[in-house]
N, CA, C and O atoms as a printed pandas DataFrame, in Angstrom:
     atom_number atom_name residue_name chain_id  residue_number  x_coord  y_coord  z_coord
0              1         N          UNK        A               1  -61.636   14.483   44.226
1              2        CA          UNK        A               1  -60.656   13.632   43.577
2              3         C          UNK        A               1  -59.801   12.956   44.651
3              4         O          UNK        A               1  -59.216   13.529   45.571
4              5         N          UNK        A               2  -59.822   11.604   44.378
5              6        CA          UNK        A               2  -58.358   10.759   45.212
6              7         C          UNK        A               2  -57.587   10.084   44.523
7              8         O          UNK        A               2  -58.029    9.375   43.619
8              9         N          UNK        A               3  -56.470   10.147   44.761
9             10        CA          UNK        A               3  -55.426    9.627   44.480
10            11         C          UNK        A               3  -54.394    8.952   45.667
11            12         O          UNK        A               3  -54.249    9.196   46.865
12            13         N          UNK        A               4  -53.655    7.836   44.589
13            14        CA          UNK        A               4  -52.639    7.226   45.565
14            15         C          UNK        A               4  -51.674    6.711   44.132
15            16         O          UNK        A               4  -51.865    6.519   42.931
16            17         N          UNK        A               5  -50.335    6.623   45.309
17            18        CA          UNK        A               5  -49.292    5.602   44.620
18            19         C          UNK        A               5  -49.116    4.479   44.294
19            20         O          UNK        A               5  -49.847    3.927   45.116
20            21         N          UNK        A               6  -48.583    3.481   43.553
21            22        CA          UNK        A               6  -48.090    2.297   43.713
22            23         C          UNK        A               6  -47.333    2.603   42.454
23            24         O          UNK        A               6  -47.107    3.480   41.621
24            25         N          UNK        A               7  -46.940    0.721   42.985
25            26        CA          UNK        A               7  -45.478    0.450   42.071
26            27         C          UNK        A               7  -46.381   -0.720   41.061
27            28         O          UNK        A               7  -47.464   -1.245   41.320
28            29         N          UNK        A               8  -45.548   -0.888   39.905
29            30        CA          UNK        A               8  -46.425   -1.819   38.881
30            31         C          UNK        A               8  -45.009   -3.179   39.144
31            32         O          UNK        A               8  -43.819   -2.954   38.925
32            33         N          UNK        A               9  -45.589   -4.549   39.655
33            34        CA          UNK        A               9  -45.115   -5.387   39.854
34            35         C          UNK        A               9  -44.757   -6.533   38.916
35            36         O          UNK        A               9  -43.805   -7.290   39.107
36            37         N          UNK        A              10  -45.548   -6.593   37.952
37            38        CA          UNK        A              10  -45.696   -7.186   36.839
38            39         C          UNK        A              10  -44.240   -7.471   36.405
39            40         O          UNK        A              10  -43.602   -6.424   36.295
40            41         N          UNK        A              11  -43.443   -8.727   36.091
41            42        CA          UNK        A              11  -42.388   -8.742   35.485
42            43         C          UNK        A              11  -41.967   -8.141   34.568
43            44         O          UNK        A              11  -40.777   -7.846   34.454
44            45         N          UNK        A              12  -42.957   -7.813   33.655
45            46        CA          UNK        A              12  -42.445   -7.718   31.693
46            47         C          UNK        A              12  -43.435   -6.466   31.843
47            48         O          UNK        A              12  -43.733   -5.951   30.765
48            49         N          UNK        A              13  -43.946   -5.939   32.882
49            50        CA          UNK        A              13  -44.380   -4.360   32.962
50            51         C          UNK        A              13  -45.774   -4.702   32.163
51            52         O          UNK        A              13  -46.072   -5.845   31.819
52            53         N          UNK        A              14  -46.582   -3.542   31.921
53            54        CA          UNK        A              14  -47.955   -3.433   31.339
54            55         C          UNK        A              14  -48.055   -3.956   29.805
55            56         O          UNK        A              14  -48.787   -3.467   28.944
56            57         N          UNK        A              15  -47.463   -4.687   29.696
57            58        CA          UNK        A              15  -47.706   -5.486   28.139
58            59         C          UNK        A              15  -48.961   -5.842   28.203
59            60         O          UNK        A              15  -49.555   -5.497   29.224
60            61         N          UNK        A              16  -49.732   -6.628   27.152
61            62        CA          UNK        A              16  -51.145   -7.096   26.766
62            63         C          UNK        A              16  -51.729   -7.519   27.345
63            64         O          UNK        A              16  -52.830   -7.048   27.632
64            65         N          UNK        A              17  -51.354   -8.427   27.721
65            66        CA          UNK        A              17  -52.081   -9.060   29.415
66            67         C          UNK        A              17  -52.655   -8.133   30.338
67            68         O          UNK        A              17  -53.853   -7.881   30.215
68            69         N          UNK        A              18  -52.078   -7.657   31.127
69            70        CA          UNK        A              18  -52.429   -6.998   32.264
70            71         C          UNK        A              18  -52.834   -5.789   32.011
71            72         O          UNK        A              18  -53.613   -5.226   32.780
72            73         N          UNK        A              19  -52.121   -4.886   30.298
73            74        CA          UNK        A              19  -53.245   -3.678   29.912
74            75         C          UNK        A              19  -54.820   -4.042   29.816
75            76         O          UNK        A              19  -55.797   -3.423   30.237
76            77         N          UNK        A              20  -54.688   -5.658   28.888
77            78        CA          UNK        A              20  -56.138   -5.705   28.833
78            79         C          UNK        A              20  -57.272   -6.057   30.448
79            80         O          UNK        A              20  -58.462   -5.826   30.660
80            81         N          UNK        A              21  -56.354   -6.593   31.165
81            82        CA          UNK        A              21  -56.865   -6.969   32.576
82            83         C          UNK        A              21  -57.360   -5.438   33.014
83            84         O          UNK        A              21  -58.531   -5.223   33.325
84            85         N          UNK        A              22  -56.484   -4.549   33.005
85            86        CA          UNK        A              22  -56.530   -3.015   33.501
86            87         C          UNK        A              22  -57.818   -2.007   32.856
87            88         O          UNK        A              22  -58.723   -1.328   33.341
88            89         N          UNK        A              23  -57.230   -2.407   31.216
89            90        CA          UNK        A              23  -58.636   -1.348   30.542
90            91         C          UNK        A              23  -59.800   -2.319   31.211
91            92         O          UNK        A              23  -60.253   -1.607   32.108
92            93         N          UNK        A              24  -60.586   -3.694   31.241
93            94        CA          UNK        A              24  -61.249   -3.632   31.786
94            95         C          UNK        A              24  -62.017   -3.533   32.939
95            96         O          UNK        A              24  -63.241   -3.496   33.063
96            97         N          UNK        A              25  -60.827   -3.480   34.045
97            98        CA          UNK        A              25  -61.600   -3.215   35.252
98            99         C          UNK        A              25  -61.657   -1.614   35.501
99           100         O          UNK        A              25  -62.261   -1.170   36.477
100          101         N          UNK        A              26  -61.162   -0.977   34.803
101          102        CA          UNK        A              26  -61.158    0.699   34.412
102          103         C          UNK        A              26  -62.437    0.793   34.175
103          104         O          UNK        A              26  -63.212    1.210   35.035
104          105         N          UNK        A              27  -62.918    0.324   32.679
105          106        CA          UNK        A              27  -63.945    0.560   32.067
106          107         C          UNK        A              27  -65.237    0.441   32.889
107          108         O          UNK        A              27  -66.028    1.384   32.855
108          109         N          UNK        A              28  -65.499   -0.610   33.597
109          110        CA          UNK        A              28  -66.748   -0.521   34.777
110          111         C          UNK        A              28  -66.637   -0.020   35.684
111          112         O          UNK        A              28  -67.466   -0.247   36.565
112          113         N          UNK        A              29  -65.612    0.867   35.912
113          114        CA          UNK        A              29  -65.578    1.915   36.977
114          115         C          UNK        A              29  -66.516    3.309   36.338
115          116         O          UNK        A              29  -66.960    3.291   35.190
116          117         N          UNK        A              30  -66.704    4.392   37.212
117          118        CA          UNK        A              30  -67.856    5.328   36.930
118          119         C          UNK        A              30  -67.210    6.352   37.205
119          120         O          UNK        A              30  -67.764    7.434   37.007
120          121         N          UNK        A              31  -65.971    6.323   37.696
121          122        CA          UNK        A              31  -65.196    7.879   38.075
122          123         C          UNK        A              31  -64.697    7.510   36.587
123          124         O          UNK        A              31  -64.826    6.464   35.950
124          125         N          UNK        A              32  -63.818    9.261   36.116
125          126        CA          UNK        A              32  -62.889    9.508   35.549
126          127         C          UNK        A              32  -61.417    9.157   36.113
127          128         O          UNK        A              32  -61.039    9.739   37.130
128          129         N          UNK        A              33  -60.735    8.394   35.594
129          130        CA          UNK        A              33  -59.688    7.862   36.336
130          131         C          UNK        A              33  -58.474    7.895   35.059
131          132         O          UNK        A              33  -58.627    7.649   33.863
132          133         N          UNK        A              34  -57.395    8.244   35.709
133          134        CA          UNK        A              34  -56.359    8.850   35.518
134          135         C          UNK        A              34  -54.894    8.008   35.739
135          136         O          UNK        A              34  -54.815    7.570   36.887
136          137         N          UNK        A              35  -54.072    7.785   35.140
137          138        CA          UNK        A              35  -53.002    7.372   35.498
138          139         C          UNK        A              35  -51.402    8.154   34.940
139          140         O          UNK        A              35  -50.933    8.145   33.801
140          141         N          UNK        A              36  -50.905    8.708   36.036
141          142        CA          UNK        A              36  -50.069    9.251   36.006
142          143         C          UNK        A              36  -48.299    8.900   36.309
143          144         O          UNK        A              36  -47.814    8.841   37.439
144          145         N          UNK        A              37  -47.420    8.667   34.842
145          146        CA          UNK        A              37  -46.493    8.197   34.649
146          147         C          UNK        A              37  -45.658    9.429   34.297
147          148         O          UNK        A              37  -45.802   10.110   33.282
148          149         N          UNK        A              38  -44.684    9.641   35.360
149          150        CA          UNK        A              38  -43.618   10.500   35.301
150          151         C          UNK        A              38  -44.630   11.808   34.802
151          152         O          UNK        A              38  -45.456   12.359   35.529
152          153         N          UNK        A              39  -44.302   12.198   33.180
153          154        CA          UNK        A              39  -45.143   13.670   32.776
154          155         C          UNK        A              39  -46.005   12.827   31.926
155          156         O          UNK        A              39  -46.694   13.770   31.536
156          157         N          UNK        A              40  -46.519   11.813   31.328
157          158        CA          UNK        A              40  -47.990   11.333   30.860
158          159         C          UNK        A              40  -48.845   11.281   31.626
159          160         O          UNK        A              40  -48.771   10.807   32.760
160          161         N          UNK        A              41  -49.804   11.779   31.094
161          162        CA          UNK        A              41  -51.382   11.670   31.918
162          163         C          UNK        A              41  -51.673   10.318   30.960
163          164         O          UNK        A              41  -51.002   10.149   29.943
164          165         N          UNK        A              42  -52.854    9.251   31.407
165          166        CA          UNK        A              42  -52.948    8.192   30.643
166          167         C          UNK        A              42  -54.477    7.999   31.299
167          168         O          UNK        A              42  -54.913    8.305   32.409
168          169         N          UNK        A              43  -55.164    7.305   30.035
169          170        CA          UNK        A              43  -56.853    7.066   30.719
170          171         C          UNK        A              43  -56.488    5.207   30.289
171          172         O          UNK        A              43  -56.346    4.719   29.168
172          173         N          UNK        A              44  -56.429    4.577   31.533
173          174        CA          UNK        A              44  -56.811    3.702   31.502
174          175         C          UNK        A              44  -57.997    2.729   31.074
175          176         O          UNK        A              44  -57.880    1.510   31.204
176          177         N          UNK        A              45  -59.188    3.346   30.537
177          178        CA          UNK        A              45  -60.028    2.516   30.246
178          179         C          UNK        A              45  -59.840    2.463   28.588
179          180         O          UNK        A              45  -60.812    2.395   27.836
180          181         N          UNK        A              46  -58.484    2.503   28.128
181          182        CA          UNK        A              46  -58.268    1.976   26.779
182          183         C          UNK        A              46  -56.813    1.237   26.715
183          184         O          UNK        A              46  -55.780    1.805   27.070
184          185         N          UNK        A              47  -56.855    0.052   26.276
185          186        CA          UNK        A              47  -55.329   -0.928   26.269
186          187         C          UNK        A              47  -54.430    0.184   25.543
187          188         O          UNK        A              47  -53.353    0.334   26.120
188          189         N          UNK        A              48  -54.558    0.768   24.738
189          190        CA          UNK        A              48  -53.610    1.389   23.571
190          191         C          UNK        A              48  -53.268    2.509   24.265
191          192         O          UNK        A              48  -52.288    3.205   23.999
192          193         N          UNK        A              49  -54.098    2.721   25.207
193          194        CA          UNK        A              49  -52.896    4.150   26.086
194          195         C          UNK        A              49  -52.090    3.336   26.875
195          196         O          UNK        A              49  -50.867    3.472   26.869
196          197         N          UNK        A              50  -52.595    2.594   27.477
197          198        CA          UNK        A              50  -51.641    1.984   28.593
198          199         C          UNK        A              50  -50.449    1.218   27.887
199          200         O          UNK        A              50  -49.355    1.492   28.379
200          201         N          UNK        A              51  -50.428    0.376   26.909
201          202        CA          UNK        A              51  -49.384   -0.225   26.518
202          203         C          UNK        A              51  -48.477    0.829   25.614
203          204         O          UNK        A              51  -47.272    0.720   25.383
204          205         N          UNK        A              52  -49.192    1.669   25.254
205          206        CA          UNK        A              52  -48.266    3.268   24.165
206          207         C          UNK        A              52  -47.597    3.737   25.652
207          208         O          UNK        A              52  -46.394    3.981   25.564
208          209         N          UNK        A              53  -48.197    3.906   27.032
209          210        CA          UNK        A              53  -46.470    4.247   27.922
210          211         C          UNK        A              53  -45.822    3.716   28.248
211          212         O          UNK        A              53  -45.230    4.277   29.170
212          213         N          UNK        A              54  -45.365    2.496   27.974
213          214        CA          UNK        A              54  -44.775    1.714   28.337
214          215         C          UNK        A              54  -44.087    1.485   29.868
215          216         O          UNK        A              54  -42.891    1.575   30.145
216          217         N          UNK        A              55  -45.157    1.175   30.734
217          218        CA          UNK        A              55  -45.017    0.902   31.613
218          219         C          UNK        A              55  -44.401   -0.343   32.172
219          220         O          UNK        A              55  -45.055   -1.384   32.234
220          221         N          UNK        A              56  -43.066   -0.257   32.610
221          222        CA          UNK        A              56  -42.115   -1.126   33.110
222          223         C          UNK        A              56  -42.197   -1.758   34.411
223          224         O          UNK        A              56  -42.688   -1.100   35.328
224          225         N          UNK        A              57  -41.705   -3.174   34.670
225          226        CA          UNK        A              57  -41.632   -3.636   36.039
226          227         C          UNK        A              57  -40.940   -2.359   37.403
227          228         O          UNK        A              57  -39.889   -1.726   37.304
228          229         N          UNK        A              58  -41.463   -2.335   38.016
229          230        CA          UNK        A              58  -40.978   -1.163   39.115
230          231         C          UNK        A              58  -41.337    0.084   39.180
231          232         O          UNK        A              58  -41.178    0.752   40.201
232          233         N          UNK        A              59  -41.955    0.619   37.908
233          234        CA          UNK        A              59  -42.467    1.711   37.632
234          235         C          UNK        A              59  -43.246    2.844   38.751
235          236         O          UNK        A              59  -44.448    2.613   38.616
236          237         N          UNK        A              60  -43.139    3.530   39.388
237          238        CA          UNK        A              60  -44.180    4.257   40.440
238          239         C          UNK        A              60  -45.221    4.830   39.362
239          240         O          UNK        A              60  -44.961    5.389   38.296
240          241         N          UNK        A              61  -45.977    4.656   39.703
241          242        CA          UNK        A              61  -47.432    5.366   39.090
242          243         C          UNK        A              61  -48.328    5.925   39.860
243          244         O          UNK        A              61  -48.205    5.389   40.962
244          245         N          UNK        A              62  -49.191    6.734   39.890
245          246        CA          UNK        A              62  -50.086    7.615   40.603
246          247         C          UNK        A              62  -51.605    7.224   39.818
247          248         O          UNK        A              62  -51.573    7.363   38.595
248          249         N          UNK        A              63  -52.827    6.784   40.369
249          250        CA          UNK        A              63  -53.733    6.218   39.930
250          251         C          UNK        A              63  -55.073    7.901   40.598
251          252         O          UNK        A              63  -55.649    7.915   41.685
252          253         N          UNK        A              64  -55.132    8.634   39.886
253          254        CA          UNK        A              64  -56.449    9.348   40.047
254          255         C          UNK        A              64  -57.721    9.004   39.684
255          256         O          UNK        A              64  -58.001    8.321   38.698
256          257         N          UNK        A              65  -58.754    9.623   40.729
257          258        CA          UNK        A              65  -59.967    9.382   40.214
258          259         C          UNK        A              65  -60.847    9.930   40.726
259          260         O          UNK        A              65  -60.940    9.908   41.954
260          261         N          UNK        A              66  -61.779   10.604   39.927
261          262        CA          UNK        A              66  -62.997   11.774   40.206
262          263         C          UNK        A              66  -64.398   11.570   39.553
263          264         O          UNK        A              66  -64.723   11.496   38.368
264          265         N          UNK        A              67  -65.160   11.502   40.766
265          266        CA          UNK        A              67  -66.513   10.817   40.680
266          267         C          UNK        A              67  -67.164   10.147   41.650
267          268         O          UNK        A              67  -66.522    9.675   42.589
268          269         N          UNK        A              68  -68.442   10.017   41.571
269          270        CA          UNK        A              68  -69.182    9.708   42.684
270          271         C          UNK        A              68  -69.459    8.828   43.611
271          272         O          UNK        A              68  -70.153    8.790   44.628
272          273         N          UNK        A              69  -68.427    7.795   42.758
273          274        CA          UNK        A              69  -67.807    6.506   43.299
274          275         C          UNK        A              69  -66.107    6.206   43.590
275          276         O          UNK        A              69  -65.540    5.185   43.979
276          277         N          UNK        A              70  -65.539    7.665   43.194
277          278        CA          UNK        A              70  -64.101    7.396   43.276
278          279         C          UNK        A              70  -63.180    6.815   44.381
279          280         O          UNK        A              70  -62.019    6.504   44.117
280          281         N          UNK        A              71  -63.611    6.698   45.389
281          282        CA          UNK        A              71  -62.297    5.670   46.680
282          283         C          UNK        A              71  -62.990    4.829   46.159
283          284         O          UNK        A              71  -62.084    4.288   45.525
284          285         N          UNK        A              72  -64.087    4.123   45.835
285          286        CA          UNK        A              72  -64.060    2.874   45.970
286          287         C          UNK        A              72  -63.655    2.383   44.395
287          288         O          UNK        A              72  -63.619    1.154   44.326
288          289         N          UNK        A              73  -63.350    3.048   43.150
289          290        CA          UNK        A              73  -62.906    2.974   42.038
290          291         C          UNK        A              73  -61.233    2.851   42.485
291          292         O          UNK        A              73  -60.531    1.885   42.187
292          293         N          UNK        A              74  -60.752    4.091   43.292
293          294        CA          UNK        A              74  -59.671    3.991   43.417
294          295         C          UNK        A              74  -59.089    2.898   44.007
295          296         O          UNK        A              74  -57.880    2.849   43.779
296          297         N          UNK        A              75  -59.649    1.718   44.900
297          298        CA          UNK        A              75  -59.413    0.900   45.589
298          299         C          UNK        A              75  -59.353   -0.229   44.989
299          300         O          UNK        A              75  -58.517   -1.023   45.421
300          301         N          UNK        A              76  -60.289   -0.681   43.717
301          302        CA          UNK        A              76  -60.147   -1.962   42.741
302          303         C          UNK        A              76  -59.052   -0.988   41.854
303          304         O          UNK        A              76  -58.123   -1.625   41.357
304          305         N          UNK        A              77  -59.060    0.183   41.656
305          306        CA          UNK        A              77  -57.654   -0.198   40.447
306          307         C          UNK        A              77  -56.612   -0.461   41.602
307          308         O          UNK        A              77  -56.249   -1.636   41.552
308          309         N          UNK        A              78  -55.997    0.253   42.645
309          310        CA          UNK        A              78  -54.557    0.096   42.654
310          311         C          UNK        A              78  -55.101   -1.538   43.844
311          312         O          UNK        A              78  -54.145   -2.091   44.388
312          313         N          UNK        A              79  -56.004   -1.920   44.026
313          314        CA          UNK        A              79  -55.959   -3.833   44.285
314          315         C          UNK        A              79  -55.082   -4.622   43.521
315          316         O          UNK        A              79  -54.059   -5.213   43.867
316          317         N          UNK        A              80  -55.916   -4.501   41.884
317          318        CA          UNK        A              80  -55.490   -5.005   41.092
318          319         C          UNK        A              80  -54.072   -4.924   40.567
319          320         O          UNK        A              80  -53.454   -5.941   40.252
320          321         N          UNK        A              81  -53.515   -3.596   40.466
321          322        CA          UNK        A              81  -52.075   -3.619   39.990
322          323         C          UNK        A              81  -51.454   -3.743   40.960
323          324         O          UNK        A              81  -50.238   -3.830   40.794
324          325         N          UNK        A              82  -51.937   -3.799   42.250
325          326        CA          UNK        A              82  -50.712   -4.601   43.382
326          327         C          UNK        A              82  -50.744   -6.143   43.780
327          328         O          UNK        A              82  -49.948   -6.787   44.464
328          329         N          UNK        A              83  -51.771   -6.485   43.214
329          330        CA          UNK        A              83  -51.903   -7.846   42.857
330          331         C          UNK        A              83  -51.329   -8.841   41.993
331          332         O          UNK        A              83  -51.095  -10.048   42.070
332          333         N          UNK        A              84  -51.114   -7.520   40.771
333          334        CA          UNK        A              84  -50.216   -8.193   39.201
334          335         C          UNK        A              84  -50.702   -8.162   38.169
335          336         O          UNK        A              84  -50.031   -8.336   37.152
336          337         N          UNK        A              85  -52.726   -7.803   38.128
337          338        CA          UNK        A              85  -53.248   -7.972   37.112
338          339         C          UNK        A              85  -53.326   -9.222   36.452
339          340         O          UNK        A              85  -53.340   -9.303   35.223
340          341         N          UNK        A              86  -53.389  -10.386   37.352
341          342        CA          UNK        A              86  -53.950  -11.633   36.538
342          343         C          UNK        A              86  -52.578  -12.304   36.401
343          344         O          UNK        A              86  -52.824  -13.235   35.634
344          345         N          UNK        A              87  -51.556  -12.352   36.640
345          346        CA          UNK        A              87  -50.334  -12.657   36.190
346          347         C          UNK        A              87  -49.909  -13.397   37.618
347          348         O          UNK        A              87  -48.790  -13.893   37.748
């Protein structure tokens, strides 16, 4: 398993946009991947978890992932949410 930090940059935080940007680049990943907000565990490869924690601009989050491809899973998710997710 690897894991790392980041911060979610997004102005208006993980609203629809960037959950749906997120569940899908989750979903073609092949690890089990994990996102960890304060005490929620959250599976990113579904919009309705990610937008049910309401993840805010500034937020620290912890992005896990376990599997046979996981650094390089782990490396397109936290790309993308330090990028903005399309925004």
């Amino acid at each position: 398993m690897v894991s790392q930090k980041t911060k979610v940059i997004n102005p208006s935080g993980m609203h629809a946009r960037p959950a749906s940007e997120l569940a899908k680049l989750a979903s073609k990943c092949e690890s089990d991947i994990t996102i960890k907000v304060g005490e929620k565990n959250i599976n990113p490869k579904s919009i309705l978890n990610i937008m049910s924690a309401a993840i805010r601009c500034g937020t620290d989050i912890v992005v896990e992932c376990s599997g046979e491809t996981e650094k390089e899973d782990l490396a397109k998710i936290i790309e993308a949410i330090e990028s903005g997710l399309g925004e």
